[in-house]
Short mmCIF file of the C-alpha atoms (twelve columns), coordinates in Angstrom:
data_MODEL
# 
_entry.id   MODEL 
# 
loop_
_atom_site.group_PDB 
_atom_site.id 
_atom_site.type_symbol 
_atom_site.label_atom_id 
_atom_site.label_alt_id 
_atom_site.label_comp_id 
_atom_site.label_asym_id 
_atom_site.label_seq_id 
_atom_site.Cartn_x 
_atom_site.Cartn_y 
_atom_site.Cartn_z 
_atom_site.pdbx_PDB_model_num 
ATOM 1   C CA . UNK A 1   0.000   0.000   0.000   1 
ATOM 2   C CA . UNK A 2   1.167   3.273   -0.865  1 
ATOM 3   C CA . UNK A 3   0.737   5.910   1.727   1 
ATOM 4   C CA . UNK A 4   0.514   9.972   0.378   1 
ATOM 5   C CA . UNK A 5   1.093   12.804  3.011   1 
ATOM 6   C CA . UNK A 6   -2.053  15.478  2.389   1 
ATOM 7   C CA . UNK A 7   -0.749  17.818  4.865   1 
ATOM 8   C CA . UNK A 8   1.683   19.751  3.027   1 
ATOM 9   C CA . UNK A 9   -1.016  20.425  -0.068  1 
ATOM 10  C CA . UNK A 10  -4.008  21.115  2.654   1 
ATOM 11  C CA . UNK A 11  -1.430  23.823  4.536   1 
ATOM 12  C CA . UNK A 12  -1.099  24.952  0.855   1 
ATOM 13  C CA . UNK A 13  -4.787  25.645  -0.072  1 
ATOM 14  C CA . UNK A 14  -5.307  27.238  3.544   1 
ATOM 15  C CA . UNK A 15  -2.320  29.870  3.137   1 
ATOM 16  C CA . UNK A 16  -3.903  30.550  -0.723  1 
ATOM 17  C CA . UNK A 17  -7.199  31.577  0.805   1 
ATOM 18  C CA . UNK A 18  -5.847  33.274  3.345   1 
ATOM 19  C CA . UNK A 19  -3.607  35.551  0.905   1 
ATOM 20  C CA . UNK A 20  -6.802  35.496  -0.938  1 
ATOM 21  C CA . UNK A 21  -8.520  37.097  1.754   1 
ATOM 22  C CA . UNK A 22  -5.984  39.628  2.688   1 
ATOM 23  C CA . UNK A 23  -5.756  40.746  -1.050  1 
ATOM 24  C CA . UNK A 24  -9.470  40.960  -1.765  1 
ATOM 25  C CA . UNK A 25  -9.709  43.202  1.740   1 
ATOM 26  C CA . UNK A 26  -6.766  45.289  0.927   1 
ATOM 27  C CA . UNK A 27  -8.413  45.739  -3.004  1 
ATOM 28  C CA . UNK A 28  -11.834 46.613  -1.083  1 
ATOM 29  C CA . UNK A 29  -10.025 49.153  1.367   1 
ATOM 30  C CA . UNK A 30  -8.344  50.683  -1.430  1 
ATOM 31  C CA . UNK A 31  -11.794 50.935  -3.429  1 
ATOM 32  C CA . UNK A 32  -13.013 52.373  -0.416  1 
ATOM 33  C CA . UNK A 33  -10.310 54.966  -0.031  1 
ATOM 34  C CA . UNK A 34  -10.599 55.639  -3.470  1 
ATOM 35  C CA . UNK A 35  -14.431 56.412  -3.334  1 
ATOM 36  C CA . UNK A 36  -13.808 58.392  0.229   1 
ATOM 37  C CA . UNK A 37  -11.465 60.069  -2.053  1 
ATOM 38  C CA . UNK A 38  -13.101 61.488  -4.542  1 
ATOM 39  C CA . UNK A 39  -16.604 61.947  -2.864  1 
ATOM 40  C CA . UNK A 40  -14.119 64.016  -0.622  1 
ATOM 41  C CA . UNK A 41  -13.496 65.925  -4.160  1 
ATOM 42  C CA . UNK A 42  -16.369 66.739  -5.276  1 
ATOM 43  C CA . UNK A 43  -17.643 67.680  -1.657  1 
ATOM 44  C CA . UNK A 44  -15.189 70.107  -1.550  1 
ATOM 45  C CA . UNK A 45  -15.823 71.493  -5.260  1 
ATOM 46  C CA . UNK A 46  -19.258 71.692  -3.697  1 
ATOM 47  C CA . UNK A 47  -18.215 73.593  -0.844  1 
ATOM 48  C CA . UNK A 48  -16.151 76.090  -2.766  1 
ATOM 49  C CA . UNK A 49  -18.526 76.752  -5.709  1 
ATOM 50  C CA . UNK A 50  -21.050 77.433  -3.111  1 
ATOM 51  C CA . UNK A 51  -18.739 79.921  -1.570  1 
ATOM 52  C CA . UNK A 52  -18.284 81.182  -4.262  1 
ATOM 53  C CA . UNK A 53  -21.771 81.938  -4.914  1 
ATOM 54  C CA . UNK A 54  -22.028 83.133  -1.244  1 
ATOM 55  C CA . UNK A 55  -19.512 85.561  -2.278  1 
ATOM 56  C CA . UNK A 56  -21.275 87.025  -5.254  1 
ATOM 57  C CA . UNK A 57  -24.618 86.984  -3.567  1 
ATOM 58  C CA . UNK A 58  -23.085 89.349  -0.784  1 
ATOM 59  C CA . UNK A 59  -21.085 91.596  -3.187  1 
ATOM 60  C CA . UNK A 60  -24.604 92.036  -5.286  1 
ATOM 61  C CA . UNK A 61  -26.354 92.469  -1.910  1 
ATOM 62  C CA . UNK A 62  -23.721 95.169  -0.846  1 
ATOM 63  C CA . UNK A 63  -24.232 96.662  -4.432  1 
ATOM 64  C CA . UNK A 64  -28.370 96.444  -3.642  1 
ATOM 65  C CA . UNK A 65  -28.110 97.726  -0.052  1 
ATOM 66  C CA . UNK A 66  -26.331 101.375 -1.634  1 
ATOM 67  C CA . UNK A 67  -28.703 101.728 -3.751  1 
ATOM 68  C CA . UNK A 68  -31.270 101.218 -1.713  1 
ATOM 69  C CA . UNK A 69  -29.472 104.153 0.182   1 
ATOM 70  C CA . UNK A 70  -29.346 106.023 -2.608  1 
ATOM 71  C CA . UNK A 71  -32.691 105.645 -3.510  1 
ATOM 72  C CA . UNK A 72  -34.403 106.038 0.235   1 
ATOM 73  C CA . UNK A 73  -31.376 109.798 -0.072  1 
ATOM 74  C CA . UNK A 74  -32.953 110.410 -3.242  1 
ATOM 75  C CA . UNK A 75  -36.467 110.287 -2.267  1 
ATOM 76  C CA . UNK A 76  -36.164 112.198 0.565   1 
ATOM 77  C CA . UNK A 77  -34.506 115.032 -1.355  1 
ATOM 78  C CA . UNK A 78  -37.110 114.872 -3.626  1 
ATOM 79  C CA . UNK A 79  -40.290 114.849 -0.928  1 
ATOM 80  C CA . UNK A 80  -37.923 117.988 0.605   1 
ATOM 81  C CA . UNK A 81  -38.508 119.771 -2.960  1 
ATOM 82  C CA . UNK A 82  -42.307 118.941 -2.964  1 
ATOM 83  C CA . UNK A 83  -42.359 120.512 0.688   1 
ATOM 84  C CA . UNK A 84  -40.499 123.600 -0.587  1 
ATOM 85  C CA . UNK A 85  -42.564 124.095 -3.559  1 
ATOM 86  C CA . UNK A 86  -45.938 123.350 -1.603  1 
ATOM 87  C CA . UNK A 87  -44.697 126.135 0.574   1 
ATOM 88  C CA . UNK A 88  -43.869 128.573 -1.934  1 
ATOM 89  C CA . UNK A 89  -46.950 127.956 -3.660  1 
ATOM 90  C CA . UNK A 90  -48.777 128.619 -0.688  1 
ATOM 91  C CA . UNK A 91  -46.687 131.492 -0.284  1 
ATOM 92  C CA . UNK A 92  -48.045 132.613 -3.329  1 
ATOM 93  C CA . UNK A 93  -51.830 131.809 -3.084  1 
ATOM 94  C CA . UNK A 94  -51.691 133.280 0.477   1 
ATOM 95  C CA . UNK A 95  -50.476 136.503 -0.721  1 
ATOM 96  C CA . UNK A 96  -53.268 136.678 -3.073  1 
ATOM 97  C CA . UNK A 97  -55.527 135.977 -0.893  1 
ATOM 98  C CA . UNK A 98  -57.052 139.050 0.385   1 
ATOM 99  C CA . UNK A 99  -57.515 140.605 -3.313  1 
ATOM 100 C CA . UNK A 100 -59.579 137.480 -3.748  1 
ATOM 101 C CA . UNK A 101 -61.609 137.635 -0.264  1 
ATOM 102 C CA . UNK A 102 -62.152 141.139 -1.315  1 
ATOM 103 C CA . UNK A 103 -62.977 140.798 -5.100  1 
ATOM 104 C CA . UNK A 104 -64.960 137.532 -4.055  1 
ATOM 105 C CA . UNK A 105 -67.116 139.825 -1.270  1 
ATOM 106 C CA . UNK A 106 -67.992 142.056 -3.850  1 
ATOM 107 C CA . UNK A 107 -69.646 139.503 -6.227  1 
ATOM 108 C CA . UNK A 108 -71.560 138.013 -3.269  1 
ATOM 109 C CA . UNK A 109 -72.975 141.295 -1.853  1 
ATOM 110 C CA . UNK A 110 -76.989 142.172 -2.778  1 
ATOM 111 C CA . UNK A 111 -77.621 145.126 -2.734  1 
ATOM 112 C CA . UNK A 112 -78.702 147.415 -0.742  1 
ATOM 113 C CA . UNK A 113 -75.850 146.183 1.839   1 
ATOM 114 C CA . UNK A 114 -72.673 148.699 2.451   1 
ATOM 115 C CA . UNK A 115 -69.941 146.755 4.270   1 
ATOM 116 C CA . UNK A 116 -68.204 148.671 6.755   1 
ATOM 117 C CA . UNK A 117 -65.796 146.250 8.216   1 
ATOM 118 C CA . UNK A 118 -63.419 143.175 7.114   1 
ATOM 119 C CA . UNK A 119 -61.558 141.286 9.624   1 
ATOM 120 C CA . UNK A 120 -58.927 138.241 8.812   1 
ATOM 121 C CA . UNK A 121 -57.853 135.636 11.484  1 
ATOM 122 C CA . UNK A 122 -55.852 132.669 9.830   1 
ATOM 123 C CA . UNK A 123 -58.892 131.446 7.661   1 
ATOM 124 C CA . UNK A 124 -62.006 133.201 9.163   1 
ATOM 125 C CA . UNK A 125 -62.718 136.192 7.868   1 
ATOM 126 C CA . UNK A 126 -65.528 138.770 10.294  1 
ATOM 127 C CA . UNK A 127 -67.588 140.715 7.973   1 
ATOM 128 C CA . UNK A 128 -69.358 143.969 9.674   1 
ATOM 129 C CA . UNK A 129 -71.358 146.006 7.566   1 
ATOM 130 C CA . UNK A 130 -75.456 147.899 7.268   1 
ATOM 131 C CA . UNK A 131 -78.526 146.408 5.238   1 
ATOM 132 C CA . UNK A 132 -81.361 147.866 4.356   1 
ATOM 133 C CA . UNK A 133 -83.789 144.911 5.032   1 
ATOM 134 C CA . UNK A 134 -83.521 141.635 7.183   1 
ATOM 135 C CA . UNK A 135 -83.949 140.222 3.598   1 
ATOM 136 C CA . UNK A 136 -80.829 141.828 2.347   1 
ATOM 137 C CA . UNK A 137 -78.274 140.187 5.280   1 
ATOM 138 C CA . UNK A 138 -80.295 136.394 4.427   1 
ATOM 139 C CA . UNK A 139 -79.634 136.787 0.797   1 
ATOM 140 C CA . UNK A 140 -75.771 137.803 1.503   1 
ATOM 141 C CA . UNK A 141 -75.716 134.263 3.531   1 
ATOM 142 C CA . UNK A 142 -77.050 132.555 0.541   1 
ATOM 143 C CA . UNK A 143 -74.413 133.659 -1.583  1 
ATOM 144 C CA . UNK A 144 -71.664 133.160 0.428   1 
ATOM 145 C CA . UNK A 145 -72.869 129.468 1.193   1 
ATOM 146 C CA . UNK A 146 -73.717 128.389 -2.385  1 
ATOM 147 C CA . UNK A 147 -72.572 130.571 -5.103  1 
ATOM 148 C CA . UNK A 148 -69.049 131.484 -3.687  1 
ATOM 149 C CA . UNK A 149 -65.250 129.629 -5.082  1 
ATOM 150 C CA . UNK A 150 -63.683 131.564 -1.757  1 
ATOM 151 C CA . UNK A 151 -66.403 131.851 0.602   1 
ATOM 152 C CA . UNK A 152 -68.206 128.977 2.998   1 
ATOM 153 C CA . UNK A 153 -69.976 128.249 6.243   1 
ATOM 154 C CA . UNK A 154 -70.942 131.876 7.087   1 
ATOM 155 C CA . UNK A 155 -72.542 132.454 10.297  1 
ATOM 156 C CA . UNK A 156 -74.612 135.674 11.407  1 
ATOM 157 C CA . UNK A 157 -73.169 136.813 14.557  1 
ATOM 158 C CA . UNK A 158 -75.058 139.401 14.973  1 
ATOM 159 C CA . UNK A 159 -78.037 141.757 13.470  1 
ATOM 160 C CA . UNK A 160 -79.845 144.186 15.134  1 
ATOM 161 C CA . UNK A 161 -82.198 147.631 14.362  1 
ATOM 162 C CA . UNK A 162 -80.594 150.963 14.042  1 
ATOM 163 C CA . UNK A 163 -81.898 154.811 13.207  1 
ATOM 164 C CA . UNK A 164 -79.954 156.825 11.324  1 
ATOM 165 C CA . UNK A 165 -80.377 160.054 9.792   1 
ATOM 166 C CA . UNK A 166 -80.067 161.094 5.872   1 
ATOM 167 C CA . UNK A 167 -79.103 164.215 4.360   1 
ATOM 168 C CA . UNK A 168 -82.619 165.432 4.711   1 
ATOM 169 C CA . UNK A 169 -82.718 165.279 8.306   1 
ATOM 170 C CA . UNK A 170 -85.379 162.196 7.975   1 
ATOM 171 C CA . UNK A 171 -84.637 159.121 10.333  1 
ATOM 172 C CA . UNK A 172 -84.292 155.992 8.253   1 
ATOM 173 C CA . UNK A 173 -84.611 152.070 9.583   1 
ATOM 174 C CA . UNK A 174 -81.440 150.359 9.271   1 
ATOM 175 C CA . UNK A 175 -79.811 146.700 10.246  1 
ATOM 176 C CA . UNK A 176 -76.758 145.859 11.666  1 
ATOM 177 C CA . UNK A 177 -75.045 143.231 10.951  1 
ATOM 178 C CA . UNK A 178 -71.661 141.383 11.765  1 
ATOM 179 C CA . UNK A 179 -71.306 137.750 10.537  1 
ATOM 180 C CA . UNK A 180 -68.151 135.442 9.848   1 
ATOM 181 C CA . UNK A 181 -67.512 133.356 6.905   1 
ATOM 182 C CA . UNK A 182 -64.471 130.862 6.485   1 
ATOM 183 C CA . UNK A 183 -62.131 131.287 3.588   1 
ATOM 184 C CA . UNK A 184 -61.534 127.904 1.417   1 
ATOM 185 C CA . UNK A 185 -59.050 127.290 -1.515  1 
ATOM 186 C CA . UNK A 186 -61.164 126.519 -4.679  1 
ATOM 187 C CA . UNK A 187 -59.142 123.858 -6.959  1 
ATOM 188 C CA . UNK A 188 -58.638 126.497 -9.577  1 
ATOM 189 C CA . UNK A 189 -58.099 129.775 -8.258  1 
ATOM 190 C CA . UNK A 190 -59.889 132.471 -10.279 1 
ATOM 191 C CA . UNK A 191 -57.924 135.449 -11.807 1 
ATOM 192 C CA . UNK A 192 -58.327 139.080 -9.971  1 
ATOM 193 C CA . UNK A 193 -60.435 141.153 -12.031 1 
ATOM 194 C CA . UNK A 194 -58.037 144.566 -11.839 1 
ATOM 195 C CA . UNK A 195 -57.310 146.359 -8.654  1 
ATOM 196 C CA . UNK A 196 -58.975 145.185 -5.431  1 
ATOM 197 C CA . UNK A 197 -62.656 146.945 -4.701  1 
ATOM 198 C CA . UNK A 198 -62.734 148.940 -1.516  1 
ATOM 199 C CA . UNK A 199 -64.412 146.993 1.557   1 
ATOM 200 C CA . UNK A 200 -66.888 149.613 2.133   1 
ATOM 201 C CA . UNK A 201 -68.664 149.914 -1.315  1 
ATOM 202 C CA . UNK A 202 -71.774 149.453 -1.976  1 
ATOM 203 C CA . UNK A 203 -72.188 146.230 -4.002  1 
# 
């Protein structure tokens, strides 16, 4: 009989596998690295193009932010102008003002009414004058109320009976009267028709 020693061969075959082993763990750890390696790569492209975007959104926000200064300087310069001009225009109206009150009292007074006093505080203007009939002093509220560009919310203050005496020595039955009315600014401001009318004519 003829007797073969297996050891040697089996010792063999268990080294092989084992090599085997140690080769196919070292392949997968380098695969590994490899992949850590470049996901690593392009995470960090990632990171840096994203930056870099960071950085241009800023610089364009910067950019945004002064003009946004610029804008909010401008507007305020400009609302500064409107407030000048508003004022100079009502510089201008308010200067003009009594030649309309007047010119504007004129057209409203009926007659037989002679106006003997004109008072101005800020917008209400007192109007003082003498009428020939209760009639006369109603009609001159009318006017004022409805038909006037200048003229609103008159009030009578006061009316009451008076004698006086005409140039031939007969005594005559007269009213009077003292009643305020407001001054408004009409949209379109009429034009003064020549010089201003004297408060105490007759209309």
């Amino acid at each position: 009989m003829i007797l073969i020693n297996l050891l040697p061969h089996r010792e063999e075959k268990r080294r092989a596998r084992k090599r085997s082993f140690f080769v196919g763990v070292g392949v997968a750890a380098i695969a590994g690295l490899v992949v850590v390696g470049v996901w690593y790569s392009v995470l960090q492209q990632l990171t840096t193009a994203q930056q870099d975007r960071n950085a241009f959104l800023k610089a364009e926000i910067a950019k945004l932010e002064t003009q946004i200064k610029d804008i909010a300087n401008l507007r305020s310069e400009i609302e500064a102008l409107k407030a000048r001009q508003k004022a100079v225009e009502d510089l201008q109206t308010n200067r003009n003002v009594p030649v309309y009150l007047l010119d504007e009292l004129v057209k409203q007074t009926p007659e037989g009414i002679y106006l003997t006093s004109i008072r101005q505080a800020e917008n209400v203007v007192t109007v003082s004058g003498v009428a020939q009939t209760n009639e006369r002093v109603s009609e001159f509220l009318r006017n004022t109320q409805y038909n006037s560009k200048w003229l609103e919310r008159p009030e009578l203050v006061e009316i009451k009976a008076a004698s006086v005496q005409t140039a031939n020595r007969e005594q005559r039955r007269l009213f009077d009267f003292s009643m305020r009315v407001s001054i408004k600014r009409p949209s379109a401001p009429p034009a003064a028709g020549g010089a201003a009318p004297a408060p105490g004519k007759a209309a």
